[in-house]
Rosetta silent file (secondary structure, phi, psi, omega in degrees, C-alpha in Angstrom):
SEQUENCE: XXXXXXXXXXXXXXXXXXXXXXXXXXXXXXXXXXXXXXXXXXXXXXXXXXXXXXXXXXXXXXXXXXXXXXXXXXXXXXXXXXXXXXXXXXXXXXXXXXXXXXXXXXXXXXXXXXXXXXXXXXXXXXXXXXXXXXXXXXXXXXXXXXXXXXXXXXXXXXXXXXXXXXXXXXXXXXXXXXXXXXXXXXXXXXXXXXXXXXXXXXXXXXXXXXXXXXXXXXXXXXXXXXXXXXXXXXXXXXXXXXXXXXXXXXXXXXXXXXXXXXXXXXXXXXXXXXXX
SCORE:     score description
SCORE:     0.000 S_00000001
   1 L     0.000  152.912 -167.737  137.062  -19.297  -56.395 S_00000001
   2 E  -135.810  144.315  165.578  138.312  -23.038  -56.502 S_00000001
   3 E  -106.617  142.505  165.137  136.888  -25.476  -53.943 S_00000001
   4 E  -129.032  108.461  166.812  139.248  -28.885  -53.627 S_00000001
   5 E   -93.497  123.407 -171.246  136.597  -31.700  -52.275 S_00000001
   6 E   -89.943   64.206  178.472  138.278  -34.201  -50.404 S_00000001
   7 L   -91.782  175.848 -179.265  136.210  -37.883  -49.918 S_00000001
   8 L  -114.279   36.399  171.433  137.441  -40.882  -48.225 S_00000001
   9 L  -115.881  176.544  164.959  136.373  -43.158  -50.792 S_00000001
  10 L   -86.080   67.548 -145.976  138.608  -44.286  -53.641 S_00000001
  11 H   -65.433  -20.461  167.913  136.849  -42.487  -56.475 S_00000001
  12 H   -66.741   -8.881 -175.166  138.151  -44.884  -59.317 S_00000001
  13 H  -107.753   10.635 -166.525  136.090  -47.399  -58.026 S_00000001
  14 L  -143.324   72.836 -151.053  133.170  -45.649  -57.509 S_00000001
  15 H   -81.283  -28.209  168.850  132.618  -43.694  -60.876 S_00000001
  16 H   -37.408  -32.641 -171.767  128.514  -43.389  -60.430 S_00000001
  17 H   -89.966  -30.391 -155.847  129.554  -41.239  -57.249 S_00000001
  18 H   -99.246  -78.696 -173.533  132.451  -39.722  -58.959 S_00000001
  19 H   -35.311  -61.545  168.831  130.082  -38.453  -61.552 S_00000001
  20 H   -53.513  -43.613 -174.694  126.821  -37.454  -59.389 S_00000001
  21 H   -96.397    4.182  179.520  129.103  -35.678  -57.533 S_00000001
  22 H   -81.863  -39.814 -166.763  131.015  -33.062  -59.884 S_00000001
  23 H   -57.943  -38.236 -179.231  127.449  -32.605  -61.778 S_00000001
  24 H   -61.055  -71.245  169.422  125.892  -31.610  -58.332 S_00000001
  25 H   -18.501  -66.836   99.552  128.726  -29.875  -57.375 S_00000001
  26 H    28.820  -89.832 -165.071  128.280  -27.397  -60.728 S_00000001
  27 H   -58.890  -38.819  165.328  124.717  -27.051  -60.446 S_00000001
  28 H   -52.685  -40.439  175.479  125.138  -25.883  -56.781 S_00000001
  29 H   -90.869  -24.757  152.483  127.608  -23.689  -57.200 S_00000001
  30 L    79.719 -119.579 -177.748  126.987  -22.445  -60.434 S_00000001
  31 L   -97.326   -2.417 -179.196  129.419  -19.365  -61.668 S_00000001
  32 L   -43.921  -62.994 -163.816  130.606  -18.812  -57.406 S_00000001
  33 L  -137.784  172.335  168.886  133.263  -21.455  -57.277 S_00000001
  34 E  -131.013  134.322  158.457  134.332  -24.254  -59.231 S_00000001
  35 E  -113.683  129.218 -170.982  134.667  -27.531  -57.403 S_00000001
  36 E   -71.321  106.447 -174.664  137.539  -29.953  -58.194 S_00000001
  37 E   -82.866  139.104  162.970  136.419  -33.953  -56.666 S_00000001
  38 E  -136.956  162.766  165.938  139.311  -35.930  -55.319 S_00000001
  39 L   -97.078  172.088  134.297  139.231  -38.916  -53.954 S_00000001
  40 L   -49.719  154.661 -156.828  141.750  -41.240  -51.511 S_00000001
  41 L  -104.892  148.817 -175.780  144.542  -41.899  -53.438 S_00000001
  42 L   -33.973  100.248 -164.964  143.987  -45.016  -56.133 S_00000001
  43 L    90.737   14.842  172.268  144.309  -48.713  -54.145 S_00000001
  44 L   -48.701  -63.328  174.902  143.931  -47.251  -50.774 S_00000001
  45 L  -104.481  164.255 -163.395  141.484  -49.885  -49.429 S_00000001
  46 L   -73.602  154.759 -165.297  142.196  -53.566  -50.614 S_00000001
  47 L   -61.478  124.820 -174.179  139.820  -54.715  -53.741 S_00000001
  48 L    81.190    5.068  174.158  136.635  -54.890  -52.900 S_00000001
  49 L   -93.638  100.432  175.440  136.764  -53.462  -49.136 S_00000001
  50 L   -67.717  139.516 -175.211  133.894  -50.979  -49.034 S_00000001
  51 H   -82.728  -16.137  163.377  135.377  -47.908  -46.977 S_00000001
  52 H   -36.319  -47.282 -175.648  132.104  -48.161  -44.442 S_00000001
  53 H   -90.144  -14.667  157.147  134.017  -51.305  -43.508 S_00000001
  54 H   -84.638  -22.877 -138.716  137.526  -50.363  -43.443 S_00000001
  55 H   -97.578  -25.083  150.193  137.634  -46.803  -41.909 S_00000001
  56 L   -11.626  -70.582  173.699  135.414  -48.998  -38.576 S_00000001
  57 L   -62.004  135.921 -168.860  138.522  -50.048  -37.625 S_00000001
  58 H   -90.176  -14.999 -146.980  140.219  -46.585  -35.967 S_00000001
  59 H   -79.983  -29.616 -160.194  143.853  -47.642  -36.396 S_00000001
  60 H   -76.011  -24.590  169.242  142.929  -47.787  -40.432 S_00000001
  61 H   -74.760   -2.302  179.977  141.030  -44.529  -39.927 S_00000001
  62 H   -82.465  -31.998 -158.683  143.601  -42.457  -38.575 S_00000001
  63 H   -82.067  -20.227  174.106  146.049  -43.673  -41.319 S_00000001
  64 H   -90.898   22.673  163.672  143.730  -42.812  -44.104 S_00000001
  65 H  -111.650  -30.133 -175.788  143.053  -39.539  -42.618 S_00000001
  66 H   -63.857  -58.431  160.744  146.931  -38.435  -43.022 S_00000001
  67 H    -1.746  -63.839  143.207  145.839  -38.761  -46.729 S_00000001
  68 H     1.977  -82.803  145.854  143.692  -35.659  -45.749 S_00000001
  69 H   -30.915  -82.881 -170.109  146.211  -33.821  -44.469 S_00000001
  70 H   -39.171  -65.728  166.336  148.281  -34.460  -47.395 S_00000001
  71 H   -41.709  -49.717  -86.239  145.099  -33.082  -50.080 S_00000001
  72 H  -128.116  -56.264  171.470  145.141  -30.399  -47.930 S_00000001
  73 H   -97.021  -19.696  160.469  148.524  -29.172  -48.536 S_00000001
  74 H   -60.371  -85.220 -148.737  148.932  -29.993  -52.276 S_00000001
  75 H   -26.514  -70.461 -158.161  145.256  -28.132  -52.730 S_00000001
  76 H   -54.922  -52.142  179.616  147.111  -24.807  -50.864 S_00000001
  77 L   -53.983  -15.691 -156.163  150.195  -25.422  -52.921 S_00000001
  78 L  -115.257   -6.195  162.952  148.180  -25.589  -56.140 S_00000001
  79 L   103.229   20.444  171.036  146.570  -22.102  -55.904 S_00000001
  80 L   -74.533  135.302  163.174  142.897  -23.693  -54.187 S_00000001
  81 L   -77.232   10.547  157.261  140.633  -21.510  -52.079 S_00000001
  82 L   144.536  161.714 -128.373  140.096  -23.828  -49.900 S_00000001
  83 E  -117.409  147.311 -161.696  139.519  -27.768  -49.111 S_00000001
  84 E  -135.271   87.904 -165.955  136.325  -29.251  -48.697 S_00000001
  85 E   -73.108  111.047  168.285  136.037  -32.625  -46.388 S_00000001
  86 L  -104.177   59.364 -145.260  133.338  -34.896  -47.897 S_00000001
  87 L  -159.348  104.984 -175.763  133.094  -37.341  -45.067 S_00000001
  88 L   -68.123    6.405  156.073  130.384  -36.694  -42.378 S_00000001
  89 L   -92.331   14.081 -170.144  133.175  -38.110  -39.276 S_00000001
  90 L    21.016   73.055 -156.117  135.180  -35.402  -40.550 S_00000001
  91 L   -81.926   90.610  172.564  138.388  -37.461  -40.435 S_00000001
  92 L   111.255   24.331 -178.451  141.816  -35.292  -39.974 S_00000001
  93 H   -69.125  -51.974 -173.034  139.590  -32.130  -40.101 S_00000001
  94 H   -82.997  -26.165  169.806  141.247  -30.095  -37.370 S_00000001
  95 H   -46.844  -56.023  178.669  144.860  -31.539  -38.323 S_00000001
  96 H   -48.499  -14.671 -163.312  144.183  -30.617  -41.846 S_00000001
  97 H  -105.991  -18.076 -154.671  143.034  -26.596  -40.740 S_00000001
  98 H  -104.124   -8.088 -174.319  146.458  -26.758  -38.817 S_00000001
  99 L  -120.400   20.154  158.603  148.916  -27.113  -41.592 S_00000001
 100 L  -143.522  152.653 -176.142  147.395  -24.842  -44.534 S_00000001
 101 L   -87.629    3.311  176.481  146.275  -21.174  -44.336 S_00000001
 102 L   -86.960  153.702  163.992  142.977  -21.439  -46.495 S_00000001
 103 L   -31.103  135.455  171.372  139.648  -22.591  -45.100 S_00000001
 104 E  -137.097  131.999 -174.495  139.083  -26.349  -44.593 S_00000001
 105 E  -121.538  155.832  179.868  135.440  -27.139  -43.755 S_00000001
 106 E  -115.343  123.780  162.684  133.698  -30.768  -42.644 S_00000001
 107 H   -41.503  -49.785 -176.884  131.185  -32.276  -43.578 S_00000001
 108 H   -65.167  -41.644  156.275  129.815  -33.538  -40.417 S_00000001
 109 H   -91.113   -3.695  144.119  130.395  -30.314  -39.238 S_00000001
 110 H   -49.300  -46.972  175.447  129.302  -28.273  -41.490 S_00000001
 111 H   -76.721  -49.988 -165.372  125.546  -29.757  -41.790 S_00000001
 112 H   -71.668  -33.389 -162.440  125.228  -29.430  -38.183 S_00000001
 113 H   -79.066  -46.739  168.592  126.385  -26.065  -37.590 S_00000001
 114 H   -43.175  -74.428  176.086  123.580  -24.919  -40.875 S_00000001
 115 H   -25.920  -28.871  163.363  121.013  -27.166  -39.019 S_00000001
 116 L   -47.875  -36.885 -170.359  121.395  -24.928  -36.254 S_00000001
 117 L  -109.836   -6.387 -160.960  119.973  -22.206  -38.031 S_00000001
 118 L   -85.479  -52.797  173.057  117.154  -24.078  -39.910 S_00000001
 119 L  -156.576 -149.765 -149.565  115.527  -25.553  -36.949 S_00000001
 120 L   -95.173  -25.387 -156.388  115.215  -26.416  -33.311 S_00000001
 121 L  -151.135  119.241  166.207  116.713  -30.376  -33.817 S_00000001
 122 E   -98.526  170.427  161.291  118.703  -32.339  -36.481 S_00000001
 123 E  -158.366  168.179 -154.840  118.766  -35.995  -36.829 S_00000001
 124 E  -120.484  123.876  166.166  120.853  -38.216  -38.517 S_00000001
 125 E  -120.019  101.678 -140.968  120.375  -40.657  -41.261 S_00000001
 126 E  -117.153 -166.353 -165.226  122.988  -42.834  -41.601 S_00000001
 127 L   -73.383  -47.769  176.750  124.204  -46.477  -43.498 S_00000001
 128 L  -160.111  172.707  172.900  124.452  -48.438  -40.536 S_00000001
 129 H   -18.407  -63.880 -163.980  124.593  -48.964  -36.574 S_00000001
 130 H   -62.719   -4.478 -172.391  128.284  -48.277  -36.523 S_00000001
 131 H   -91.870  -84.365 -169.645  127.752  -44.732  -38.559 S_00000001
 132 H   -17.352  -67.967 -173.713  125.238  -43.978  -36.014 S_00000001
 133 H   -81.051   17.524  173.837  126.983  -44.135  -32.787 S_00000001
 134 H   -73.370  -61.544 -146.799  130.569  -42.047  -34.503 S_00000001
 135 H   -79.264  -27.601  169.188  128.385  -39.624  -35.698 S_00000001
 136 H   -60.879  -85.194  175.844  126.492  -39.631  -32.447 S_00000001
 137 H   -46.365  -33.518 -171.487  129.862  -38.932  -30.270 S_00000001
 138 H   -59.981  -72.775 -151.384  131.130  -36.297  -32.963 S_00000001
 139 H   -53.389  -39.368  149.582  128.040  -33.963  -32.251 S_00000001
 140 H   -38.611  -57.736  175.493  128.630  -34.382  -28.524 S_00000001
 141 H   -45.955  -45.058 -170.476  132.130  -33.960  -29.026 S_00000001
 142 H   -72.596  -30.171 -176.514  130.880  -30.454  -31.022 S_00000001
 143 L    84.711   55.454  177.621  128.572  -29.581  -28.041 S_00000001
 144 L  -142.990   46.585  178.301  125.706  -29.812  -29.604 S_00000001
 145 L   -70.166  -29.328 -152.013  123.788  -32.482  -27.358 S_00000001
 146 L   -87.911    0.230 -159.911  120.906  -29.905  -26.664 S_00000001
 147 L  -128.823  -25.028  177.628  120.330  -29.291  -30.681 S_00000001
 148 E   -81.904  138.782  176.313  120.777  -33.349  -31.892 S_00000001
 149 E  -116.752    1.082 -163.045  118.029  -35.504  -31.937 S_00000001
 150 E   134.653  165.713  173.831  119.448  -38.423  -32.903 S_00000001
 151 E  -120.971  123.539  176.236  121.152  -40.957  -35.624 S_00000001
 152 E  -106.265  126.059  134.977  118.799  -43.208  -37.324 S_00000001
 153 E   -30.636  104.802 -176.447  120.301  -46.312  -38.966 S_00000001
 154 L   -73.965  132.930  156.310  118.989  -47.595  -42.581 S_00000001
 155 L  -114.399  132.411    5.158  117.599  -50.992  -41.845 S_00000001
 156 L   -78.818 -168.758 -161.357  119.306  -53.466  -42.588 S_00000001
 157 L   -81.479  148.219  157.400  122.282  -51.905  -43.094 S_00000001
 158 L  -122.216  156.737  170.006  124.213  -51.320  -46.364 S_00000001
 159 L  -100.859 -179.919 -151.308  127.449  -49.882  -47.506 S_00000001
 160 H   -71.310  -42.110  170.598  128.571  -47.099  -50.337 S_00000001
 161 H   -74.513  -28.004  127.549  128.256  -49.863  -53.157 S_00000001
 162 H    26.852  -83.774 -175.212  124.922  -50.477  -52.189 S_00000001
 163 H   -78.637   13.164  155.011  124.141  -47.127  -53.370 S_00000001
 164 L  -108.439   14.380 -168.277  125.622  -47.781  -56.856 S_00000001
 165 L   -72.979 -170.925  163.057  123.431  -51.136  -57.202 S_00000001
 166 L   -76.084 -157.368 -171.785  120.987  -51.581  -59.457 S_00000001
 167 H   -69.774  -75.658 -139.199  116.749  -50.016  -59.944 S_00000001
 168 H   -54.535  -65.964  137.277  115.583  -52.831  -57.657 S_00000001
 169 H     4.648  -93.624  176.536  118.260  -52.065  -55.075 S_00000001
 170 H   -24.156  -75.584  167.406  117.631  -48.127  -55.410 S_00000001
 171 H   -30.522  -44.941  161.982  114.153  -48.512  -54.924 S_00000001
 172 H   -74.680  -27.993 -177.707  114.551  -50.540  -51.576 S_00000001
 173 H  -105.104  -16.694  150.721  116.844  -48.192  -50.336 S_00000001
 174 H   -56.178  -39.674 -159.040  114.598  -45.157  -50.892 S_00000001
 175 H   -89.583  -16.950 -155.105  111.685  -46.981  -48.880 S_00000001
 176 H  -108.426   -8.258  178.792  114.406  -47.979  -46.114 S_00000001
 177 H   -87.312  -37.476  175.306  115.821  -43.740  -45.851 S_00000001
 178 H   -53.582  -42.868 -178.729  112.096  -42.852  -45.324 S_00000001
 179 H   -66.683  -24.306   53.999  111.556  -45.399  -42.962 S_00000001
 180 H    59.508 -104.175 -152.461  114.684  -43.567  -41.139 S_00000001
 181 H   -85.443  -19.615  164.724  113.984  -40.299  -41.516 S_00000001
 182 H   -64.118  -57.096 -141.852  110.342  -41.235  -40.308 S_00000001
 183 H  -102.656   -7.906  171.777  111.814  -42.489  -36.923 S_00000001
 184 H   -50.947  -43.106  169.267  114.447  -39.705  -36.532 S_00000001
 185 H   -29.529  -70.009  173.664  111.134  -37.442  -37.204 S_00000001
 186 L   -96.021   17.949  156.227  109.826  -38.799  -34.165 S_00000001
 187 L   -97.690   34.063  159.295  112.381  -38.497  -31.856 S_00000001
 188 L    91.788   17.802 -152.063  112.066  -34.644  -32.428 S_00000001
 189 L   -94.662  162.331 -170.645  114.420  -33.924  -35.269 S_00000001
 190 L  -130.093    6.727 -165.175  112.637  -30.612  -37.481 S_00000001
 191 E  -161.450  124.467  179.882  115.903  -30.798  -39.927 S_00000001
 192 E  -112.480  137.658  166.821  116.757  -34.339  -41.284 S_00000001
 193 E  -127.035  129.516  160.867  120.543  -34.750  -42.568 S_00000001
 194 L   -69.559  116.178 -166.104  121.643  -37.857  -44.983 S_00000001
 195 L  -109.761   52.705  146.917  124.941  -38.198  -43.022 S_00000001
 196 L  -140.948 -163.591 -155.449  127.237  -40.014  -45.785 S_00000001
 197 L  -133.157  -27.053 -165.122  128.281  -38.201  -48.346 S_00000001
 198 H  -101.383   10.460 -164.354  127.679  -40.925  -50.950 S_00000001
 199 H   -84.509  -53.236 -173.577  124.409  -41.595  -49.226 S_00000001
 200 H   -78.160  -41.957  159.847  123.292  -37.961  -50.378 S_00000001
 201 H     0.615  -68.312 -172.989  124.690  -38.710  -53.849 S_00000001
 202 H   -58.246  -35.308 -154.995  122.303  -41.192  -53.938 S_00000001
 203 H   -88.473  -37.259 -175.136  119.215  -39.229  -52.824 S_00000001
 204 H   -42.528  -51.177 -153.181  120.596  -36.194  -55.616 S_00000001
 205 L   -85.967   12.895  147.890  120.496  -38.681  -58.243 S_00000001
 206 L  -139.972   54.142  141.840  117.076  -39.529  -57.563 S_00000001
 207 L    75.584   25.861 -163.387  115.583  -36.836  -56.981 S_00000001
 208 L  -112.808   10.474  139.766  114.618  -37.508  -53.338 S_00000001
 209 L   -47.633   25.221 -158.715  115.871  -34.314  -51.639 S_00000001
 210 L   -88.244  104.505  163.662  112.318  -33.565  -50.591 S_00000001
 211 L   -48.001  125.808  172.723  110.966  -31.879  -47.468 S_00000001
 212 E   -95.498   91.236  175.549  108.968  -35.073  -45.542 S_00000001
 213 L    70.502 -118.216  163.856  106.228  -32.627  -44.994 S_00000001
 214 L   -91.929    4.672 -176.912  107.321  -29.946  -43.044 S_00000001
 215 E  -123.985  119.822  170.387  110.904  -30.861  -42.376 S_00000001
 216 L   -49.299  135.257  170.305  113.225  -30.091  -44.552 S_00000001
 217 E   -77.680  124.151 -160.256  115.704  -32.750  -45.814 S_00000001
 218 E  -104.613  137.406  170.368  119.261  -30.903  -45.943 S_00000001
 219 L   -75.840  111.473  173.329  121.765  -31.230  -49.719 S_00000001
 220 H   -90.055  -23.452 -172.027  124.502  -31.836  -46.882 S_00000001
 221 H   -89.199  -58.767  168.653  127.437  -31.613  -49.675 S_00000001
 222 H    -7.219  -63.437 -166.361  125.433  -28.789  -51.155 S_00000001
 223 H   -71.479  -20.362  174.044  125.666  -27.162  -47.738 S_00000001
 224 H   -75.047  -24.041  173.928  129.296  -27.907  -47.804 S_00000001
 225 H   -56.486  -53.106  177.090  130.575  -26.411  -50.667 S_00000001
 226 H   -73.427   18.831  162.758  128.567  -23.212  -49.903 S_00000001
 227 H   -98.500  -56.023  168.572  130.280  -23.430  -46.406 S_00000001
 228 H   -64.009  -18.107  163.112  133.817  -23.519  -47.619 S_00000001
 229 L   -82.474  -16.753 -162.562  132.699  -20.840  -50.298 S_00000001
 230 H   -82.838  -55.314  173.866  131.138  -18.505  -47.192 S_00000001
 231 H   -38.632  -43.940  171.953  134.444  -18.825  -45.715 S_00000001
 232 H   -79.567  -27.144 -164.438  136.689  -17.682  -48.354 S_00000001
 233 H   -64.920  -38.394  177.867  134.458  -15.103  -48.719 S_00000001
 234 H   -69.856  -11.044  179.750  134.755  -14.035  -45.328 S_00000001
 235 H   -93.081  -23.360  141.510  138.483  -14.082  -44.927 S_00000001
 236 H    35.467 -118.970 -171.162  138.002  -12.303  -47.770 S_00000001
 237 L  -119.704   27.022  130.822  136.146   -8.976  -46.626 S_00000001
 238 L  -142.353   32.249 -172.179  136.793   -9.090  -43.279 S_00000001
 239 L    69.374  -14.782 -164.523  140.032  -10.996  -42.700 S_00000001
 240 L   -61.447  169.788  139.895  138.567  -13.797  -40.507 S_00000001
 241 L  -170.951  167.916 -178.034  140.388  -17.074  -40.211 S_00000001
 242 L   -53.961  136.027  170.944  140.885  -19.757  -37.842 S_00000001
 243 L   -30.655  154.546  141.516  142.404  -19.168  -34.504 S_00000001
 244 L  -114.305    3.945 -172.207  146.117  -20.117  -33.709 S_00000001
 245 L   -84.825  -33.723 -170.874  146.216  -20.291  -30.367 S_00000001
 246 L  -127.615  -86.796  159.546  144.845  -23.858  -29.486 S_00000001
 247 L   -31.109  -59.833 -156.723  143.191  -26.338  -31.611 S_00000001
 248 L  -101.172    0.014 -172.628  144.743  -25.242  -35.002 S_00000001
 249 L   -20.911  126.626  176.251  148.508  -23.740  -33.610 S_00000001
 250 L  -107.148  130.721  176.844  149.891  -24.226  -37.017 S_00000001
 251 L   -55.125  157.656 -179.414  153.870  -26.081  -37.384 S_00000001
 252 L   -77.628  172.218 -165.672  156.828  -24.169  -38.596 S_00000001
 253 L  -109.600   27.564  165.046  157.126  -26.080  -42.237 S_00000001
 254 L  -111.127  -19.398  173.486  160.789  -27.161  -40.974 S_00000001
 255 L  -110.382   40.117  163.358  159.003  -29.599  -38.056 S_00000001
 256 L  -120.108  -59.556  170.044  156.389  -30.670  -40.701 S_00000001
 257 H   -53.328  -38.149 -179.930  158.945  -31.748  -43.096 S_00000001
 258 H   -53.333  -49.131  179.373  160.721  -33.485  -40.453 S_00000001
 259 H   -47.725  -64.999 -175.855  157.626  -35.701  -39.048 S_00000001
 260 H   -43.485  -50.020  175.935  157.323  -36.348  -42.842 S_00000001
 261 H   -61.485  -55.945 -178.658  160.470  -37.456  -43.618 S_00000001
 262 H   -33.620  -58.968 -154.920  161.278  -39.324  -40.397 S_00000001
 263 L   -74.589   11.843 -168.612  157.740  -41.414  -40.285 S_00000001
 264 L    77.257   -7.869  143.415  158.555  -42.064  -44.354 S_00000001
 265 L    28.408   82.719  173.808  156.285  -40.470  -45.910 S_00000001
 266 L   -34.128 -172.076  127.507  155.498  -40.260  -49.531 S_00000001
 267 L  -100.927  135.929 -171.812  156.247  -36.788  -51.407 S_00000001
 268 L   -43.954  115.003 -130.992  153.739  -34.602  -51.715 S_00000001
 269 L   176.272  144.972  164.939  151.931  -35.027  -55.342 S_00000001
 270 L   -86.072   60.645  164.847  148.911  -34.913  -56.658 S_00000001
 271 L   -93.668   33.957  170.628  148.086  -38.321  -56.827 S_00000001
 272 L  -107.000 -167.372 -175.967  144.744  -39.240  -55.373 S_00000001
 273 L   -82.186  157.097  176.352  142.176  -40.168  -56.960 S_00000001
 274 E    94.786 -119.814 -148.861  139.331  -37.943  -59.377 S_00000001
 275 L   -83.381 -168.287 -162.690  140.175  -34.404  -61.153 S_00000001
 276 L  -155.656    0.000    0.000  143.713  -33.889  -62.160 S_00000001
């Protein structure tokens, strides 16, 4: 089985992340799947523009979600068993499900839907305010007000290079996800999720994936791979796949080319960023 993981960072610039995450990737999945890391394709956001701070703006997040898409439909073209969204707003997730026939799973939805089964309440522990209240409206959006307990906010806030800093850094940013995951705790959450993707990286690569007492701390890209592996399995051995009637109606590939060509478009290549 081949997994193709999808982030919304720019993975040349973020090779600590790049790294942490094929080695996790491996040890989760072991001999199941193999997962392939991609990236955003190389220069996406302008030098030195952390993507916490571009993808804020929605006009830049919609356009960096056709990217998405685009991964979506190479991975199917390239003989993958299905695409793997490493981006807890799950950006171009149901577009992306609507144009290829293999599984495409989200993070953000993905953690929540496990969490579901784990315990009574998630909460959310995310980079900053504006991560909070997204991630806050997605799980609403999902219909899962009665099972969310909240989004907790590292304070102060930091962004994805942050979490490539130095010891001193590291060390400060351990003490400020406890501090977090403490007050999520007590708003009622029994299942804590690190809700960035490079955010959990961080926590892999030091070893801080640790039930706080009794509540488990969830490997949310862990659970995603072994979501998007559950999936294939299931269309599998019993045929399952996504609906066609509403959300996911999938285009004839003669009004897909068209959109493409018209709005200008690149051609479709394997050009992002990471494995090759």
């Amino acid at each position: 089985m081949r997994i193709w993981h999808q982030s919304f960072t720019d993975l040349t610039v973020m090779p600590v992340y790049r790294k942490t995450l094929t080695e996790h990737a491996a040890a989760v999945m072991g001999t199941d799947a193999s997962v392939s890391v991609h990236g955003l394709r190389p220069g996406t956001y302008t030098a030195g523009c952390a993507p916490i701070d571009a993808i804020r703006h929605r006009y830049v997040a919609a356009v960096q979600g056709l990217q998405v898409c685009d991964a979506a439909m190479v991975a199917e073209r390239e003989g993958f068993d299905a695409v793997a969204i490493g981006c807890f707003f799950d950006p171009a997730l149901r577009e992306a499900r609507s144009v290829v026939g293999i599984p495409v799973v989200g993070l953000g939805e993905s953690c929540a839907l496990a969490a579901c089964s784990m315990g009574r309440k998630f909460g959310l522990v995310t980079l900053c305010a504006d991560q909070s209240a997204d991630y806050s409206d997605i799980m609403h959006a999902y219909g899962l007000e009665r099972r969310f307990a909240g989004a907790v906010a590292l304070d102060p806030p930091i962004d994805e290079f942050a979490l490539e800093a130095d010891e001193d850094t590291a060390r400060a940013i351990e003490a400020r996800f406890d501090q977090a995951a403490a007050k999520v705790i007590a708003q009622g959450a029994d299942i804590v999720i690190p809700a960035d993707g490079v955010l959990n990286e961080f926590l892999v690569r030091r070893g801080r994936l640790q039930a706080l007492g009794d509540v488990p701390v969830m490997d949310s890209l862990g659970v995603l791979f072994q979501h998007a592996a559950f999936l294939v399995r299931l269309a599998r051995t019993t045929g399952a796949g996504v609906s066609r009637r509403q959300l996911y109606t999938r285009p004839p590939q003669s009004m897909i080319d068209h959109v493409r060509n018209f709005s200008g478009h690149r051609p479709l290549e394997h050009d992002f960023s990471g494995d090759r």
